[in-house]
C-alpha positions as CSV (number, residue, x, y, z in Angstrom):
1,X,-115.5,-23.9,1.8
2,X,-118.1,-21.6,2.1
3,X,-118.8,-18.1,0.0
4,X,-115.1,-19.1,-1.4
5,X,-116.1,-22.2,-3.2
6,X,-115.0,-22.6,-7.0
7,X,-112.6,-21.1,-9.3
8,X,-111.1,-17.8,-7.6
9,X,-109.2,-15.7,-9.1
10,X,-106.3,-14.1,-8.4
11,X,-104.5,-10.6,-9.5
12,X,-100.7,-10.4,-9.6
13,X,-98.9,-7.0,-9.1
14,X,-96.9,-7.0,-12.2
15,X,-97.6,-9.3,-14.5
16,X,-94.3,-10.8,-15.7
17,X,-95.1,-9.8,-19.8
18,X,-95.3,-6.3,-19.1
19,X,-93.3,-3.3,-19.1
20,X,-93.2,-1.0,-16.5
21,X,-95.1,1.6,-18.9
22,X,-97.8,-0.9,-19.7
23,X,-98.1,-1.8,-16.2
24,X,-98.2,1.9,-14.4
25,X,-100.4,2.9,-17.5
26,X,-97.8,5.7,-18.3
27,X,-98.5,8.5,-20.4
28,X,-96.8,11.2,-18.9
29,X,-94.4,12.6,-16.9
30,X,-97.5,14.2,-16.2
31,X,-100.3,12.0,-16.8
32,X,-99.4,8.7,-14.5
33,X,-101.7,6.4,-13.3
34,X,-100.9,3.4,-11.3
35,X,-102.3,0.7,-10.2
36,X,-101.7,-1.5,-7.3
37,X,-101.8,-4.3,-5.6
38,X,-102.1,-4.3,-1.5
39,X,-102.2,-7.2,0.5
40,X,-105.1,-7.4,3.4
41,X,-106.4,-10.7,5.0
42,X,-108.6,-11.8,1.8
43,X,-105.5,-11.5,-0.3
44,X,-105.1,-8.7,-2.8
45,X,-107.5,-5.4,-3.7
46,X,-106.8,-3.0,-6.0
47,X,-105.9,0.7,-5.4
48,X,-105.9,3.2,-8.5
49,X,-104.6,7.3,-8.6
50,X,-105.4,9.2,-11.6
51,X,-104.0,11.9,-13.2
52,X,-101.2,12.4,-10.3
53,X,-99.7,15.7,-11.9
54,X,-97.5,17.0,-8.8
55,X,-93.7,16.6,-9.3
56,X,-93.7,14.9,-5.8
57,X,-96.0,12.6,-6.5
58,X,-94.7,11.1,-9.6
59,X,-91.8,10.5,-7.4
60,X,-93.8,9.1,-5.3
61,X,-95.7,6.5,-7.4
62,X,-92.3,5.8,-8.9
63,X,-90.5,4.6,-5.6
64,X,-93.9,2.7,-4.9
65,X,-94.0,0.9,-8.3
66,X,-90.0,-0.3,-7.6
67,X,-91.2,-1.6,-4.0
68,X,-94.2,-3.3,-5.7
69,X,-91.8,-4.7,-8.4
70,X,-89.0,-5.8,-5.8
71,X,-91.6,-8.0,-3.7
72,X,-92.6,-9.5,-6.8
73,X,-89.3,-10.5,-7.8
74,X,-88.4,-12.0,-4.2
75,X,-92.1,-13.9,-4.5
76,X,-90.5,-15.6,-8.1
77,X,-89.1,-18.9,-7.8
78,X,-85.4,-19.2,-7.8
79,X,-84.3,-20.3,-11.2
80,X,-81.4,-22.5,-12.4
81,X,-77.9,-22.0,-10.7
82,X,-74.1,-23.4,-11.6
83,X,-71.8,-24.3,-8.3
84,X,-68.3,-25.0,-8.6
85,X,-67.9,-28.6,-7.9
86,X,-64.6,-28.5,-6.1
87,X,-62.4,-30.2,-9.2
88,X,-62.6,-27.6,-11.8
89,X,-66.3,-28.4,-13.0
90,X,-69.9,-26.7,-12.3
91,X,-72.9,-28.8,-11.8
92,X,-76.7,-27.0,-12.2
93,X,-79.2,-27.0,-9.8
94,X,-82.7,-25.7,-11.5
95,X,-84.1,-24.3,-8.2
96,X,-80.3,-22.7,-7.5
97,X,-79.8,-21.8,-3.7
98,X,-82.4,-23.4,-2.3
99,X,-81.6,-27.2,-3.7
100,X,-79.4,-28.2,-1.0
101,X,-79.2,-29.6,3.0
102,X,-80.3,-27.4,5.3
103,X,-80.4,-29.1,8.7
104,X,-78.0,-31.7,10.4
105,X,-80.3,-34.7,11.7
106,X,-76.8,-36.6,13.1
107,X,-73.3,-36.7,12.9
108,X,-71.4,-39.9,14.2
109,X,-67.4,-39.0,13.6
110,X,-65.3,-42.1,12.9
111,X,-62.4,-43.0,13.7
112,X,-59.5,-42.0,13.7
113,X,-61.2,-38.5,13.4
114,X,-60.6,-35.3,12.2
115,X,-59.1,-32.2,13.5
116,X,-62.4,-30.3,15.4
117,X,-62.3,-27.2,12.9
118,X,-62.9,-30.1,10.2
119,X,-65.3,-32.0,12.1
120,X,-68.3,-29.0,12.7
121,X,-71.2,-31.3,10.2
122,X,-72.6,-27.7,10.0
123,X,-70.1,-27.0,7.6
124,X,-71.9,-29.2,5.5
125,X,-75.3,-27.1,4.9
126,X,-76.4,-24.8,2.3
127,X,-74.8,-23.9,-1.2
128,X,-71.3,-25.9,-2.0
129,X,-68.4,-23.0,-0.7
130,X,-65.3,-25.5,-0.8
131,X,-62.0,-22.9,-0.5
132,X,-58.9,-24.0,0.2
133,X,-58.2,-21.7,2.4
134,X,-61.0,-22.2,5.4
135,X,-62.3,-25.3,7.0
136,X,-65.9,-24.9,4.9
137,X,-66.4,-28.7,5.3
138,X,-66.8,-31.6,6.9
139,X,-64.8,-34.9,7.1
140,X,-66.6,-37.9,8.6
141,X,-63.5,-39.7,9.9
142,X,-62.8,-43.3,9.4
143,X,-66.4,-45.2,8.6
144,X,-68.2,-42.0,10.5
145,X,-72.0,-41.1,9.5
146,X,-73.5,-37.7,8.4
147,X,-77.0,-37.3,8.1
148,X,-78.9,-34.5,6.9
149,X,-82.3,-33.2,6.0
150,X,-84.2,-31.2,3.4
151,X,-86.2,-28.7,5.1
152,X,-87.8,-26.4,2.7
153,X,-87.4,-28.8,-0.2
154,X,-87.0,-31.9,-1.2
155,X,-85.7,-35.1,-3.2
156,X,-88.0,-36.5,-6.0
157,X,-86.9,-38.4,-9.1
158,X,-86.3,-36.9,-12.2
159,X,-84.8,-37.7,-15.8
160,X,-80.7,-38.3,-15.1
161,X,-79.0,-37.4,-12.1
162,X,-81.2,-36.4,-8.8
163,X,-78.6,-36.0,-5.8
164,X,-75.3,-34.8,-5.9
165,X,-73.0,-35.1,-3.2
166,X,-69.9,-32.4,-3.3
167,X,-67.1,-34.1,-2.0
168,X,-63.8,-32.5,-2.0
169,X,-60.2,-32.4,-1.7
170,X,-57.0,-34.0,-3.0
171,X,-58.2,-37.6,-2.0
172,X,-61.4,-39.5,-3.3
173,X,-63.1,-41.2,-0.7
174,X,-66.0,-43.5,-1.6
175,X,-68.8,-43.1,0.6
176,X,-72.2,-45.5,1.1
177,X,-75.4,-43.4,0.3
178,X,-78.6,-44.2,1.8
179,X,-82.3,-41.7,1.5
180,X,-85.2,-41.8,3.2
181,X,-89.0,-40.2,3.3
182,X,-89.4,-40.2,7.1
183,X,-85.5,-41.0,8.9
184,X,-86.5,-44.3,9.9
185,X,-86.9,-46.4,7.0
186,X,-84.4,-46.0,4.4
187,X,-83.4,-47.1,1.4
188,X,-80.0,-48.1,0.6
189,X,-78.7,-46.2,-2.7
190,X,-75.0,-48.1,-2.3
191,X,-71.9,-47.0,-2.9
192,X,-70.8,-43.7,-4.4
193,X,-67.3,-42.2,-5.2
194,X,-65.7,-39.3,-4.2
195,X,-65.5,-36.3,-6.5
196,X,-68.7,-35.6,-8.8
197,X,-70.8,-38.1,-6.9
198,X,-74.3,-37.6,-9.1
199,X,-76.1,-40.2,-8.1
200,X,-79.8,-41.7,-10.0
201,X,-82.0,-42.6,-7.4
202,X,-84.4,-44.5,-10.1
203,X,-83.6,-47.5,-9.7
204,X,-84.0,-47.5,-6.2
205,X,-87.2,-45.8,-5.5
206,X,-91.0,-46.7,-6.5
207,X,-92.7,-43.9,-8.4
208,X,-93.7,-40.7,-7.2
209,X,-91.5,-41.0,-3.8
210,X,-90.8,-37.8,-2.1
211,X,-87.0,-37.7,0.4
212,X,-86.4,-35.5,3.1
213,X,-83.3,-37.1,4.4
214,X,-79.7,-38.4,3.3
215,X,-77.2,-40.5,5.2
216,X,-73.7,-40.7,4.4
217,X,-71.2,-43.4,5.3
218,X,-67.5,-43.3,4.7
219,X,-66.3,-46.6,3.8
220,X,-62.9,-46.1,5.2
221,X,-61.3,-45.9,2.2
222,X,-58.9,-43.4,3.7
223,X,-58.0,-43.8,7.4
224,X,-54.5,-41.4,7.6
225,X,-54.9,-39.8,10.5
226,X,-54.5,-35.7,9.2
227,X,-58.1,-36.2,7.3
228,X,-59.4,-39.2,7.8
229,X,-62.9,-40.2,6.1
230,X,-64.4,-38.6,3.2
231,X,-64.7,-34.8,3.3
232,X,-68.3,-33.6,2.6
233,X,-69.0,-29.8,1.1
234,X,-72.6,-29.8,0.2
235,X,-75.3,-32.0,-0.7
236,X,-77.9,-30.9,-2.5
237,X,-80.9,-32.1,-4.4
238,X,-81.3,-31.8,-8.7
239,X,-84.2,-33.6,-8.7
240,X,-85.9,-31.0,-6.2
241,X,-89.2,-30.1,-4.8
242,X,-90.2,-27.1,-2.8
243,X,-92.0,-27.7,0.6
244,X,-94.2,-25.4,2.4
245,X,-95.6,-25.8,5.8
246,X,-98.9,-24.7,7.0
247,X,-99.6,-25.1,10.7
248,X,-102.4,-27.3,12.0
249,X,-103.3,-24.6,14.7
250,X,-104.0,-21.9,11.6
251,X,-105.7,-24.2,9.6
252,X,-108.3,-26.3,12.1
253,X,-109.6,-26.3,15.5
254,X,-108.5,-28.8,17.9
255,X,-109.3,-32.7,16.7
256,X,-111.6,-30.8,13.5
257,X,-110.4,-31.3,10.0
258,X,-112.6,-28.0,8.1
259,X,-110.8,-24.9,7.8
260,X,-111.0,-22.4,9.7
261,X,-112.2,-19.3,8.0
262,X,-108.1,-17.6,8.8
263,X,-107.2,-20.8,6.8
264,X,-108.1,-19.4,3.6
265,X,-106.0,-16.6,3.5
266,X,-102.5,-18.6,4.3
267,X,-103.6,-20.9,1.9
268,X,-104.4,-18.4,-0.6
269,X,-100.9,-16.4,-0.2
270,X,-99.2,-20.0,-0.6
271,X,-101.4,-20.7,-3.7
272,X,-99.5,-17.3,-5.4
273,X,-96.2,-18.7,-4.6
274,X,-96.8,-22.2,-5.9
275,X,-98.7,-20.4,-8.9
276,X,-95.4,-18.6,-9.5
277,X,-94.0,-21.5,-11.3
278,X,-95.7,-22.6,-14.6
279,X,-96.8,-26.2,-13.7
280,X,-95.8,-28.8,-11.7
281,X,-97.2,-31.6,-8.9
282,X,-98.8,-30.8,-5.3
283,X,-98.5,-33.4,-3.0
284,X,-100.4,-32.4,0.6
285,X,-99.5,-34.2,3.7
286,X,-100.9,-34.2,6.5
287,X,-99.1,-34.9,10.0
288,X,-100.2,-35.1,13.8
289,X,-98.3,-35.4,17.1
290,X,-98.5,-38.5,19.1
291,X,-101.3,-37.3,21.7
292,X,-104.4,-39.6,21.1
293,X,-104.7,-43.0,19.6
294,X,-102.6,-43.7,16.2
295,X,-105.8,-44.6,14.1
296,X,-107.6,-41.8,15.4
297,X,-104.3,-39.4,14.1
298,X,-103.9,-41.4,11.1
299,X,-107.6,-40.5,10.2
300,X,-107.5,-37.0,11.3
301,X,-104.2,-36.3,9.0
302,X,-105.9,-37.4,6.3
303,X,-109.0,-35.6,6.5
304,X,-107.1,-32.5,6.8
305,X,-104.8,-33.2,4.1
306,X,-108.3,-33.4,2.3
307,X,-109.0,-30.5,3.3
308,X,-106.3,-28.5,1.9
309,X,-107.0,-30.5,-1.0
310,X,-110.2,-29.5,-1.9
311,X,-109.5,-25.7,-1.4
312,X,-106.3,-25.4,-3.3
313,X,-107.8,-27.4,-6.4
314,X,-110.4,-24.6,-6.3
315,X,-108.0,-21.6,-7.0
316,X,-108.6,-20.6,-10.6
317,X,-104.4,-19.8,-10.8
318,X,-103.4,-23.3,-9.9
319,X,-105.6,-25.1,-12.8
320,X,-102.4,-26.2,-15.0
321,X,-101.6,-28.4,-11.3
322,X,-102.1,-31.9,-10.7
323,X,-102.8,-32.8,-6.6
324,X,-102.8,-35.8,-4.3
325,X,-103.2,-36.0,-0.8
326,X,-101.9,-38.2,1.9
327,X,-102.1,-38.5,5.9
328,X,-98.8,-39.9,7.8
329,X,-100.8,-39.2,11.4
330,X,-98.0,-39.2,13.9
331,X,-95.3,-41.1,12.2
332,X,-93.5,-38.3,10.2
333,X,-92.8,-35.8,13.4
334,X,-90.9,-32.2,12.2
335,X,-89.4,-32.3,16.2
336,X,-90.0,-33.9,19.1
337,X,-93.2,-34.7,20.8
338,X,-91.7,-34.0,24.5
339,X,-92.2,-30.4,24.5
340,X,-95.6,-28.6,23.8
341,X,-93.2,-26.1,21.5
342,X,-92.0,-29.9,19.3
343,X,-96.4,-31.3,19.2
344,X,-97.1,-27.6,17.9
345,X,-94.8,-27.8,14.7
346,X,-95.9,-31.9,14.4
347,X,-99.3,-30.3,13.9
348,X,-98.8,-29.1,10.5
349,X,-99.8,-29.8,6.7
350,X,-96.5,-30.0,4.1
351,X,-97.2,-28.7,1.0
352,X,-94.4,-30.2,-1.8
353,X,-94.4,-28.5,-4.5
354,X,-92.2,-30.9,-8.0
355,X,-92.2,-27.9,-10.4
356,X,-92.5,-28.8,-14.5
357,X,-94.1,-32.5,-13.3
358,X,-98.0,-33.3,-14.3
């Protein structure tokens, strides 16, 4: 790791326990001194202005203080959110918007099937927006399949309820729930019911598992032909992690698994985000494409999940984290290995962040 190895540490713009006089060092209209934090390719260096006394320039260092404060506030993690759960209740999500779906792996309509404004699985992404006014959903149709995927987050166990699945409408359909780590082996959750499906994954899962993807069955509980199937809002995780991706091209040379020295600095501004929440568990993995032999990938993933490792644990601002580190070589791809465009985003590390978890 070079010059860099150790405990670095890190300067934050505005520290969350300080007022804005504290912080700009405010005296007077007249007497301002502030102190800021600019980004370069090494991460953050201080720039200070004394005694600015010209009415301009107060205004000035005022506007630049708001922007400074504003890019803080987008870098904080998104905090704990109530969505209408389509029968007069709310459910909470502690990482709010970004709990839920956000891509559709496959969607296999049953049949009979729905109308085509009600059978568009994107409907089905992001936050729960059920009104009974617009098509904002999905129904599967009789014994149809919906499967979707956590891109910038995931599913990990936690104490009560980890998945809830809105399903809506006048009707309760039951549906069969299965979840997976990679979307080729799953396990099978079973059956849940229409309405507020929260669903406990515990007893299903070993410890410390980690789900990117959910399929949904309808169990043709409801074949009429107007809306057939169970009708699917949102799903989205409670027991949720935050994923990061870091690709393999910025971070190694070719079939190498030490950082390259531009390495540093994405890992360094993804160490500030993860050190943005007050504790939690980093689980690094690593992931090839399929060019090369699968041992020789398997290894390599590893090694550079190591890698990343090794570095991170080093950053003075992520000590109250717990890390562990795991290869998947060519067996977890992000897209397809046909294209040069689909091997590039295979070659990546994931970074999964479980806040509040030692």
């Amino acid at each position: 790791m070079g010059s860099n190895a150790g405990k670095r540490g890190r300067k934050f713009a505005i520290p969350p326990d300080r007022s804005l006089q504290a912080t700009l060092g405010w005296r007077s209209a007249r007497d301002l001194k502030v102190v800021a934090q600019v980004p370069n390719n090494r991460g953050m260096i201080s720039q200070s202005r004394d005694r600015i006394r010209h009415p301009l320039s107060v205004g000035f260092a005022l506007l630049s203080f708001w922007a400074i404060a504003a890019a803080t506030l987008l870098s904080q993690p998104s905090g704990p959110k109530e969505y209408p759960d389509g029968h007069g209740g709310v459910v909470e999500f502690p990482l709010g918007d970004l709990s839920f779906a956000d891509e559709i792996v496959s969607f296999e309509p049953g049949e009979p099937r729905a109308a085509e404004a009600n059978s568009r699985p994107q409907t089905a992404l992001g936050i729960p927006d059920y009104d009974e006014t617009d098509d904002t959903y999905v129904t599967l149709g009789c014994g149809g399949t919906l499967t979707l995927r956590f891109a910038d987050n995931a599913l990990v166990d936690v104490p009560g309820p980890d998945l809830y699945v809105f399903e809506i409408g006048p009707a309760v359909e039951a549906m069969d729930l299965a979840i997976s780590a990679d979307g080729n082996e799953w396990i099978e959750v079973g059956e849940i019911s229409g309405g507020r499906a929260d669903v406990d994954i515990a007893p299903h899962i070993g410890a410390g598992g980690v789900f990117h993807f959910v399929r949904l069955t309808d169990l043709k509980a409801d074949c009429r032909p107007n809306w057939p199937g169970a009708d699917v809002d949102a799903v989205g995780a409670i027991g949720a992690a935050v994923q990061f991706s870091l690709s393999g091209a910025v971070l190694f040379d070719s079939g190498q698994w030490e950082l390259k020295p531009a390495a540093e600095a994405e890992i360094d501004q993804l160490a500030r985000k993860i050190a943005a929440y007050p504790k939690g568990r980093v689980v690094i993995e690593g992931h090839t494409d399929n060019v090369g032999a699968p041992d020789v990938n398997q290894t390599l993933s590893q090694n550079r999940a190591g890698a990343v490792l090794k570095y991170m644990q080093a950053a003075a601002e992520l000590s109250a984290f717990s890390f562990s580190a795991e290869g998947f070589g060519e067996t977890r791809p992000a897209a397809t290995n046909t294209t040069a465009e689909g091997r590039v985003r295979n070659r990546r590390v994931d970074v999964v962040l479980i806040p509040g978890v030692q």
